[in-house]
Backbone bond lengths (Angstrom), bond angles and torsions (degrees), N, CA, C in turn:
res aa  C-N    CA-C-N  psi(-1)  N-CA   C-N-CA  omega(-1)  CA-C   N-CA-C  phi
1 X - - - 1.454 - - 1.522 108.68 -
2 X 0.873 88.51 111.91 1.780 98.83 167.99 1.940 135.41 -46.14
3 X 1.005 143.01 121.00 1.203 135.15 -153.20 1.291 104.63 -69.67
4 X 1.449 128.40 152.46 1.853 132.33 171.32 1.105 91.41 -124.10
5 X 1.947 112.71 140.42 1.092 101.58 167.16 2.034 78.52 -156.59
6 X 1.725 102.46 157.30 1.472 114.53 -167.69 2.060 97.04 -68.94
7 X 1.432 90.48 161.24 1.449 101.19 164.01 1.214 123.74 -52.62
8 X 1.654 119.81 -36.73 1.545 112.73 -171.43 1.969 100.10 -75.39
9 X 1.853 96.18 -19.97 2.341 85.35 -169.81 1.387 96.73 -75.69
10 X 1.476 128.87 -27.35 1.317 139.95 -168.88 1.993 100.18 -68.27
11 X 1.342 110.19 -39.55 1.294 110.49 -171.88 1.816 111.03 -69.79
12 X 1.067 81.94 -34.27 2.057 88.61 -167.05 1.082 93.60 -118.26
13 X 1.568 144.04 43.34 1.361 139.78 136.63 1.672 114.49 -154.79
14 X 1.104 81.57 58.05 1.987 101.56 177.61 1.072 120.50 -48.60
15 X 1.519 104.59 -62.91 1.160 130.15 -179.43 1.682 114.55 -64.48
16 X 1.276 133.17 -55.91 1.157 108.99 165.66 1.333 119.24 -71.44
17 X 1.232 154.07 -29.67 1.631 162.43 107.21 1.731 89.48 36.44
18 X 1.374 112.40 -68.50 1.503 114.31 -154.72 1.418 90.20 -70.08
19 X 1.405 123.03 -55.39 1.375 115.70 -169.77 1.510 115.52 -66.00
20 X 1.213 140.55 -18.22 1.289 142.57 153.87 1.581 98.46 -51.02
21 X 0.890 119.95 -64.19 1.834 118.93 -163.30 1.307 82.58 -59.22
22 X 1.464 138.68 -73.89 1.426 121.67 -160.71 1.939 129.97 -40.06
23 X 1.319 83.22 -23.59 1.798 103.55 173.46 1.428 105.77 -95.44
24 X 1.005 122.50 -38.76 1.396 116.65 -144.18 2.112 90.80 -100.83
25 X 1.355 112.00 -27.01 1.471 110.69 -160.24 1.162 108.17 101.81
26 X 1.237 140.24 -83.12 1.570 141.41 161.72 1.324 120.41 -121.20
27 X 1.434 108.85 172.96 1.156 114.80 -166.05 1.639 95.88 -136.15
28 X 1.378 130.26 116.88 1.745 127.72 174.43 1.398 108.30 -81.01
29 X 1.163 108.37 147.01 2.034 127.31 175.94 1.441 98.31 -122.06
30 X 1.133 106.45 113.24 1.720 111.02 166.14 1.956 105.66 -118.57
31 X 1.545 90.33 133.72 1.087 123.57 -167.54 1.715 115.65 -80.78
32 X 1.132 124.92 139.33 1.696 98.12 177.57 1.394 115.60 -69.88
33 X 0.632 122.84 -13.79 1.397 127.85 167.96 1.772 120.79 -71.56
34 X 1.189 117.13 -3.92 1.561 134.57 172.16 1.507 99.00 93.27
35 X 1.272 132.06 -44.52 1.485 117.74 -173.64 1.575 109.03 -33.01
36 X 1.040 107.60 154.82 1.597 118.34 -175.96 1.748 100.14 -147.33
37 X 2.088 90.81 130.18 1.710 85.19 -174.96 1.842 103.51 -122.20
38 X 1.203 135.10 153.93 1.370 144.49 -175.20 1.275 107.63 -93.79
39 X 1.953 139.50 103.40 0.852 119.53 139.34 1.583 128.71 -104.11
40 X 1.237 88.64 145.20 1.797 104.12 -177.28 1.314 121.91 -143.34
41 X 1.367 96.44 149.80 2.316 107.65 -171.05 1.951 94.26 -46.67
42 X 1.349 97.89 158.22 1.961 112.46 179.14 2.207 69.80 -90.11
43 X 1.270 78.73 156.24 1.795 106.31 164.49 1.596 94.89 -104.54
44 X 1.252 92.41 116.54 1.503 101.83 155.44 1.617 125.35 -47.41
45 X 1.129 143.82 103.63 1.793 125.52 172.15 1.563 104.90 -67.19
46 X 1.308 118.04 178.79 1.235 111.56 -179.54 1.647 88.02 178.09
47 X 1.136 95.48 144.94 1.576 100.19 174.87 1.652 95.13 -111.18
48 X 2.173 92.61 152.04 1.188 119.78 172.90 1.412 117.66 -52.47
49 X 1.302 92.21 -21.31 1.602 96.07 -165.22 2.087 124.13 -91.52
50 X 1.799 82.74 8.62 1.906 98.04 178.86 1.305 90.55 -113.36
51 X 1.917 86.06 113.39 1.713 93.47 155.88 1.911 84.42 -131.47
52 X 1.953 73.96 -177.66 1.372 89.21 -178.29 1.676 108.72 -87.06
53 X 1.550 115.06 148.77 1.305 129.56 -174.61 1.438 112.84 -54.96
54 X 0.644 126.83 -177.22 1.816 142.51 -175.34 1.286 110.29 -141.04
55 X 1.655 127.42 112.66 1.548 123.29 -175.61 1.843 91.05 -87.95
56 X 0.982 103.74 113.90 2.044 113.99 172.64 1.510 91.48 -69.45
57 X 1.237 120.33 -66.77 1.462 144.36 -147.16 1.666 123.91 72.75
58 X 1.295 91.80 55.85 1.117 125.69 177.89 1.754 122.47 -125.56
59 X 1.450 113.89 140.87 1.503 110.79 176.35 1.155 140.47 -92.06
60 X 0.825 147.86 145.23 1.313 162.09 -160.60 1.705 105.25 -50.47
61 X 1.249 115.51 -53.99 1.376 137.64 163.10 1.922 106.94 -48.76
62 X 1.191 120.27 -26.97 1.300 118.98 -155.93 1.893 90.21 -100.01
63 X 1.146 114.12 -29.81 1.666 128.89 -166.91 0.909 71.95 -82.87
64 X 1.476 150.62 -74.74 1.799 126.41 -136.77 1.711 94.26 -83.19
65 X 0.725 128.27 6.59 1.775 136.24 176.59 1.089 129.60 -88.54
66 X 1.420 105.07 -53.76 1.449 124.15 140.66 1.596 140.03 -63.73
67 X 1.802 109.70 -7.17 1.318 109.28 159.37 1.490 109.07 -106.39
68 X 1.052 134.78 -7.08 1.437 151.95 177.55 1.766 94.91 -76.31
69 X 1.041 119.85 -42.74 1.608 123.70 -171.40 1.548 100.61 -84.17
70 X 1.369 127.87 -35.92 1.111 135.53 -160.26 1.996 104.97 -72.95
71 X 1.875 85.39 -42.22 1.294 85.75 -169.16 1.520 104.26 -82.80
72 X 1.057 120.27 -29.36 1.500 119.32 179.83 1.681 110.53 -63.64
73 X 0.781 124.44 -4.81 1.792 128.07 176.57 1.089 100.84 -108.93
74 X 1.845 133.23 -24.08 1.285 109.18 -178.17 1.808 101.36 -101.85
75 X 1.077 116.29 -4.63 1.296 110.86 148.87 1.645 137.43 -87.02
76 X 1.412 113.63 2.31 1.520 114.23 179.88 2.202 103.94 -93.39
């Protein structure tokens, strides 16, 4: 269950407010007026396809050398 707390606790404790939602998922603001609003962290997207690089220590010049060789053996 998500935390409720009024507009004026939301006003003068923002800052921990946000960090509750970051733990908690969200955090509810109820209004005196009954409206009630949801804040919560954005989800990052991210594709499967970002990783982090790999230093070989190898050059750039040496990779096209090694696919140049690769392909020349799988074509002989």
């Amino acid at each position: 269950m998500s935390t409720v707390v009024t507009y004026s606790e939301a006003r003068q404790n923002l800052a921990s407010l946000l960090d509750k939602a970051l733990v908690e998922g969200e955090v509810r603001i109820k209004r005196r007026d009954g409206q009630v609003f949801v804040v919560k962290p954005v989800e990052e997207k991210s594709s499967p396809l970002d990783i982090d690089g790999i230093d070989l220590g190898i050059t750039t010049d040496e990779i096209v050398a090694f696919i140049a060789e690769g392909r020349r053996d799988f074509t002989s």
